[in-house]
C-alpha positions in Angstrom: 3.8 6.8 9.0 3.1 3.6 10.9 4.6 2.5 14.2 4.9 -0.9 15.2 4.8 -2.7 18.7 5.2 -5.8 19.7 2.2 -6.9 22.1 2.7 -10.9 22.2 3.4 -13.9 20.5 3.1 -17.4 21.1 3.2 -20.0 22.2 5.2 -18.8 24.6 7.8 -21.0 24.6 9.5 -21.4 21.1 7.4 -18.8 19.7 6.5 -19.3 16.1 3.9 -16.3 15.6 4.0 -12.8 16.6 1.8 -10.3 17.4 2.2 -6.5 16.6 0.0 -3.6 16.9 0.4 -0.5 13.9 -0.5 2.1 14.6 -0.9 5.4 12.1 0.4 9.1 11.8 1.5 11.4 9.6 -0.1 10.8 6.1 -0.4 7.5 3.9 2.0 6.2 1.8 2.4 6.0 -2.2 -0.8 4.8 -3.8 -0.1 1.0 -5.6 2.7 0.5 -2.5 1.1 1.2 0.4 3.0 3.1 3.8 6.7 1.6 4.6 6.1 -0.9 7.5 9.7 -1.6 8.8 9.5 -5.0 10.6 13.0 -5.1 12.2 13.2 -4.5 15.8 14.3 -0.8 16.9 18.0 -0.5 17.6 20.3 2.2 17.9 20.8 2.5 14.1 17.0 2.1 13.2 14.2 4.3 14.8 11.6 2.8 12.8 11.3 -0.5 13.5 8.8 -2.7 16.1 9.4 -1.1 19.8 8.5 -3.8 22.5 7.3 -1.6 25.5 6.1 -4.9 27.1 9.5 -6.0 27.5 9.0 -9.0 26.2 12.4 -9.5 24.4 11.0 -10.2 20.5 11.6 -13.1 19.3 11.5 -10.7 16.2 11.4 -11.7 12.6 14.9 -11.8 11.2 15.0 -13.4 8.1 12.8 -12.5 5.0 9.0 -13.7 5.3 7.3 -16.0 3.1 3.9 -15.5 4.2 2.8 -12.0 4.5 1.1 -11.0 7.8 -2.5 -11.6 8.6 -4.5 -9.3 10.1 -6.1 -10.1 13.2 -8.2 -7.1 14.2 -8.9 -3.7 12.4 -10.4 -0.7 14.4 -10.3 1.5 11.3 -14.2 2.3 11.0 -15.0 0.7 7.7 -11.1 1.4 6.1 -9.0 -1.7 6.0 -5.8 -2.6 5.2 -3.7 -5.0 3.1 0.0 -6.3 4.1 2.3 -6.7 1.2 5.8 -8.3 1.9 9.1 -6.3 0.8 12.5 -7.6 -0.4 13.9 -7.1 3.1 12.2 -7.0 6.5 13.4 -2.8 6.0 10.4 -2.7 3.3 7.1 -4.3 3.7 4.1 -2.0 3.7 0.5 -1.6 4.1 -2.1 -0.1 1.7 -4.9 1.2 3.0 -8.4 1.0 1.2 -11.7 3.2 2.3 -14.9 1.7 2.4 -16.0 0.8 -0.7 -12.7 -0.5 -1.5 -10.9 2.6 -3.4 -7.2 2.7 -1.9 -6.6 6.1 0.3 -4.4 8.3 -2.0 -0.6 9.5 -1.6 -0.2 11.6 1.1 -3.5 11.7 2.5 -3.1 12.8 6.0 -4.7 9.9 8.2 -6.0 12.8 10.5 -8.6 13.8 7.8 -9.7 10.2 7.1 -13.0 10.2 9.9 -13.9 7.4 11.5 -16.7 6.7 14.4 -15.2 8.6 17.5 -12.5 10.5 15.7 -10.1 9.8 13.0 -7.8 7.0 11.8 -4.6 9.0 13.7 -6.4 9.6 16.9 -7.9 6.2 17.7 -7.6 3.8 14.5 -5.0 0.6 14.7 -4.5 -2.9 13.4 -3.4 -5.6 14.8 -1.1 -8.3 12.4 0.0 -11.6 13.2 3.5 -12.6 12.0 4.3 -16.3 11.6 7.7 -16.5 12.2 9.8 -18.5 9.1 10.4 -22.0 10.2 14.5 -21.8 9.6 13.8 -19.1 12.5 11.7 -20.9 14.8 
């Protein structure tokens, strides 16, 4: 499972790029897809979506994206990740990939996948830009 939070965006007026940080539990997704990466703010109706503990008040992606997010920073020990864009904000994903490039199987638990200091669950994240579509910006 990932989780997603906002941690800043800019510039910061008229912002036309986000920045979230993912963070990992649980065990990876389907291999090919990747682990559901739901890019929709949380609401009332949707628990899985980008939390903003800042406060910062989004602005949040709310149209489809045409360019998938970058990644900014990996703290995954050697693993690293790949961003693939869904048919909805609801369904984008990540893959995961170990070291030498072979993607982390289906339901690998990210607890059992070690990196320096611990494992991917305990201390592992990624940080993704998000350039916000222009008819949003």
């Amino acid at each position: 499972m990932l989780t997603a939070s906002l941690l800043g965006r800019a510039p910061a007026n008229n912002p036309a790029e986000i920045f979230l940080k993912i963070a990992f539990s649980g065990n990876a997704g389907v291999l090919g897809t990747g682990d559901a990466l739901d890019l929709t703010p949380v609401s009332g109706a949707n628990a899985n979506g980008i939390t903003d503990p800042g406060g910062l008040g989004g602005p949040f992606p709310c149209i489809p994206l045409t360019i998938p997010p970058c990644v900014e920073v990996e703290s995954l020990g050697g693993y690293y990740v790949q961003p693939t864009l869904g048919s909805t904000l609801l369904n984008c994903a990540l893959r995961m990939f170990a070291p030498g490039g072979t993607e982390v199987l289906s339901n690998t638990a990210y607890n059992t996948l070690a990196i320096a200091g611990g494992n991917v669950a305990s201390i592992g994240y990624v940080i993704l830009k998000i350039m916000l579509p222009q008819e949003q910006t």
